[in-house]
ZAMARGU-4260 file (C-alpha; in steps of 0.2 Angstrom, whole numbers, plus 5000, padded with zeros to 4 digits):
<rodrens>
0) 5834/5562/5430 | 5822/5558/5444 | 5804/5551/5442 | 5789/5564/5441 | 5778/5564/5457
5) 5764/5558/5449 | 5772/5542/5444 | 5772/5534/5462 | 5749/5537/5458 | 5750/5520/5450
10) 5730/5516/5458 | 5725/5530/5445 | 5733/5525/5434 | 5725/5506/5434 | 5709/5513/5434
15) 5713/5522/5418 | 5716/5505/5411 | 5698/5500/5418 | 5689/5516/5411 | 5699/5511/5395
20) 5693/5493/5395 | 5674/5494/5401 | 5671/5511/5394 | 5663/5518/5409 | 5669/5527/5425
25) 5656/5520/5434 | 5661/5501/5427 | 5678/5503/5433 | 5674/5511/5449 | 5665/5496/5453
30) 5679/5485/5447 | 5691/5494/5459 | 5678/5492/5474 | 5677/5512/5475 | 5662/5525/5473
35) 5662/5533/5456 | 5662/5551/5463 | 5679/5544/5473 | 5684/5537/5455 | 5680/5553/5445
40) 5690/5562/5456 | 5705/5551/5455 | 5704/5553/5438 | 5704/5571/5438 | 5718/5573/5449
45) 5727/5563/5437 | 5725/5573/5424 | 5729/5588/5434 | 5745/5580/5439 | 5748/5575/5419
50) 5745/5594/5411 | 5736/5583/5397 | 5716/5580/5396 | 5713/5558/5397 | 5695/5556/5395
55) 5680/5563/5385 | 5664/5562/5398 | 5647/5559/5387 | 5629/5550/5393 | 5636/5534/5385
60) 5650/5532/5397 | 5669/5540/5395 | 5679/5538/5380 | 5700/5540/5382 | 5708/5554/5371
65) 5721/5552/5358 | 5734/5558/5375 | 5722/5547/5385 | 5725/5531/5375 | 5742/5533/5375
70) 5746/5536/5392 | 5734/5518/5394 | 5745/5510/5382 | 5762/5516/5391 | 5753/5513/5408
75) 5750/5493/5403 | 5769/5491/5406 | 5769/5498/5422 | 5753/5493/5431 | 5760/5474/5425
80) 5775/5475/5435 | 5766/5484/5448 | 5756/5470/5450 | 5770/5457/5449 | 5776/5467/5463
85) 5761/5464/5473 | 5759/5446/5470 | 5778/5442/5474 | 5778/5453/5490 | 5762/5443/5495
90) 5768/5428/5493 | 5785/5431/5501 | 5774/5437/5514 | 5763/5420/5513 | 5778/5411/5513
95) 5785/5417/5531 | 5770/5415/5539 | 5772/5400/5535 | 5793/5394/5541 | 5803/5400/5552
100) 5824/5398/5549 | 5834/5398/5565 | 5852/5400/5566 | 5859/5398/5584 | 5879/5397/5591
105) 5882/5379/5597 | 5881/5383/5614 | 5864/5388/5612 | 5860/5375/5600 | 5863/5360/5610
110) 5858/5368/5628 | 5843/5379/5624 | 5836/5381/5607 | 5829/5364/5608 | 5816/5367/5622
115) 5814/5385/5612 | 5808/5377/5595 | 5797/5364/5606 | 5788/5379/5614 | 5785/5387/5597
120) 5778/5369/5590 | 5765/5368/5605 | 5759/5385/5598 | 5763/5386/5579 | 5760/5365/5575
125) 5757/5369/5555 | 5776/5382/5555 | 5790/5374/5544 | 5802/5378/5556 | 5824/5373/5552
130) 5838/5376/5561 | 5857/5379/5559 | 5872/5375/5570 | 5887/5390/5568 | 5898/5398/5580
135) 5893/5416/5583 | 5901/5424/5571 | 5896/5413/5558 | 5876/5414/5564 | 5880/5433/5561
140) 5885/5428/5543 | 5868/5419/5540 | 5858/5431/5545 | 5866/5444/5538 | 5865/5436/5522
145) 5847/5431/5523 | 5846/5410/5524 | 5840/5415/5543 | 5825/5423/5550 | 5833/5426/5567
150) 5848/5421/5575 | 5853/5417/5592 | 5872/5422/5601 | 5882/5423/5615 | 5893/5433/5610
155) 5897/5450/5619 | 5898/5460/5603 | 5884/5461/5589 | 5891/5469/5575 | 5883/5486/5565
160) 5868/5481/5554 | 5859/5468/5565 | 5847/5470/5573 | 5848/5465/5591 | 5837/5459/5605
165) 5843/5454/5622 | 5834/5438/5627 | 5843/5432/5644 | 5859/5428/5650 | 5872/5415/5654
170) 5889/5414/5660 | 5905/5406/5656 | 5911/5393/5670 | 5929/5387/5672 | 5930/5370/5675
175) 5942/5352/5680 | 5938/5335/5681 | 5936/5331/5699 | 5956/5321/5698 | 5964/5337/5692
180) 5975/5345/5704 | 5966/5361/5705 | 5949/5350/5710 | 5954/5352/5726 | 5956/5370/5728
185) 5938/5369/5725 | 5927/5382/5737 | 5945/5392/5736 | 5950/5408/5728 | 5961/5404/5711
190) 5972/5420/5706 | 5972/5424/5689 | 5990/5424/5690 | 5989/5403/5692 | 5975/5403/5680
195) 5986/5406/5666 | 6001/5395/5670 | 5987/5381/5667 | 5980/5373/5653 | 5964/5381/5644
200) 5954/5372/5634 | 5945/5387/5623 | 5933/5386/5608 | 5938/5391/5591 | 5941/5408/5587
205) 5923/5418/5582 | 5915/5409/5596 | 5904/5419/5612 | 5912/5408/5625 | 5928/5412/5618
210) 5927/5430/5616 | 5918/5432/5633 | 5933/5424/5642 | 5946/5434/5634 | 5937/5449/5636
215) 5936/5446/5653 | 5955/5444/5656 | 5959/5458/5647 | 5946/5470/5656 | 5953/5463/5673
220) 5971/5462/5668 | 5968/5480/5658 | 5978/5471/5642 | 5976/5455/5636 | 5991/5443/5643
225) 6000/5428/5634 | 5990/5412/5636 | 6006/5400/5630 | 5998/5384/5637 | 5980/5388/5627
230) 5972/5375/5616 | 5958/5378/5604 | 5945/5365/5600 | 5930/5365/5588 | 5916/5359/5600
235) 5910/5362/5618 | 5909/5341/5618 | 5927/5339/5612 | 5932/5354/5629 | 5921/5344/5640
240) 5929/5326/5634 | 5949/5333/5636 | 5942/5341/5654 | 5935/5325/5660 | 5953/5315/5653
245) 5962/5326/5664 | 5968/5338/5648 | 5966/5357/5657 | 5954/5368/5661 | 5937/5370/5650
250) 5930/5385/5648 | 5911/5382/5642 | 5894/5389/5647 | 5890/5384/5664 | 5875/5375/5659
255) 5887/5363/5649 | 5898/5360/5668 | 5886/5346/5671 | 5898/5334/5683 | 5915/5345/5679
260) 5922/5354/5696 | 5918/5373/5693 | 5933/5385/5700 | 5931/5400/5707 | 5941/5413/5698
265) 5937/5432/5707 | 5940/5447/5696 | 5934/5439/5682 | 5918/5443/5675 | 5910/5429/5663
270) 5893/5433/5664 | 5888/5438/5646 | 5870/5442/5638 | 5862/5429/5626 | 5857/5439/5610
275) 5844/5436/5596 | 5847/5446/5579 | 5836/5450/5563 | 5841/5459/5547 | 5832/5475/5546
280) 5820/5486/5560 | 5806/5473/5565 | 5808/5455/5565 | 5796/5444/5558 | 5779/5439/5566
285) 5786/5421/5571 | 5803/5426/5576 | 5794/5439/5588 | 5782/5423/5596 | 5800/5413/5598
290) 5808/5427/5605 | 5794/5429/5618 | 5794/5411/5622 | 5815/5413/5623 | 5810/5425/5638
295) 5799/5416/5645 | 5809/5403/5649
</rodrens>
């Protein structure tokens, strides 16, 4: 059975419980930081809404009725919780004013979210602010489970429920150590075809980067081919370490290439969006002032 309308006029109904314990309209309206003609006429549309007379008006003040005083006892209850509501709303309220909790794909962690969080601290020096290290998938797991305020990806694809921002953009670079064979095709044009029949150094599965080069294959390719001679490793270090030893051909964010000889693959596009995500329409106040220091940069 649903609840009545008038349930949801819980102001009222507190100020019953101050006509009740002050014995005056007037008293409770001053109590409630209203004008006693604005109280009176709360109180009459409550009882209007009730069907059953609360008060009994005389020159000494207003007295409740027997249906009066038990609608004030049955209302204790409810305006208690009410207000428990309103204090633990506040200060969950108070409480992210105060922190901000990051979660970020490594890529992002280790190349950009540090000058990121330093921006914010310039601005916000008193904000508890943390941060946590996932692959995309997994940053979509902590926000969707609420340990993070905002999370930051680079994956192509944000699934349903998040809410999603683009912030800016990066792009996915193939690259050797400057002994590898292929080094000196550098400045040259590298089929796809060869591409394959080399080693690929890829992240994990559920990372951007990884999901942003296969996606790329299969849009210019139209399926998505056999990579026999692929390996999957945890971290962008651990691609960039095997690249530099000679081991294949990383596939990190360019801003990770730093000495690696970058080839040049055409038909493959590896440019991809970076991404932040909230749960729920708007995000906080903070992650809104890191978001805009995100694009400023």
């Amino acid at each position: 059975m649903p609840l009545p309308p008038w349930i949801s006029d819980l102001p009222a109904l507190d100020l019953l419980l101050s006509v009740a314990e002050t014995g005056s309209v007037g008293r409770a309206a001053q109590a409630h930081g209203i004008s006693q003609p604005s109280a009176s006429a709360r109180l009459a549309r409550l009882e209007r809404r009730l069907g059953v007379p609360l008060l009994v008006r005389s020159r000494r003040g207003s007295l409740l009725t027997p249906a009066g005083q038990a609608v004030a006892v049955w209302t204790q209850q409810v305006v208690g919780a009410a207000h428990t509501l309103a204090d633990g709303v506040l200060s969950l309220r108070a409480d992210q004013a105060a922190r901000l909790r990051v979660a970020a794909s490594l890529t992002v962690a280790e190349y950009m979210l540090p000058a990121w969080l330093l921006a914010l601290r310039r601005t916000h020096p008193d904000t508890e602010i943390s941060a946590e290290v996932a692959n995309s998938q997994g940053v979509f797991e902590i926000v969707r489970s609420g340990r993070a305020d905002l999370g930051f990806v680079e994956s192509p694809d944000i699934p349903a429920g998040l809410s999603r921002r683009q912030v800016g953009e990066d792009r996915v670079a193939l690259v050797v150590s400057a002994g590898y064979p292929l080094a000196a095709r550098v400045g040259q044009d590298l089929p796809i075809a060869d591409l394959l029949e080399q080693p690929l150094l890829l992240r994990e599965p559920g990372s951007g980067t990884r999901d942003t080069f296969l996606g790329a294959l299969e849009k210019a390719l139209g399926a998505m081919p056999p990579l026999p001679h692929a390996t999957s490793l945890g971290s962008t270090t651990t691609i960039l370490a095997t690249a530099r030893a000679g081991g294949g051909i990383g596939v990190v964010s360019a801003r990770a290439a730093g000495d690696l000889v970058e080839l040049r693959v055409p038909g493959l596009d590896l440019l991809r969006p970076l991404h932040a995500v909230w749960l729920g329409k708007h995000p906080s106040a903070l992650a809104e002032d890191l978001m805009k220091q995100v694009s400023a940069n």
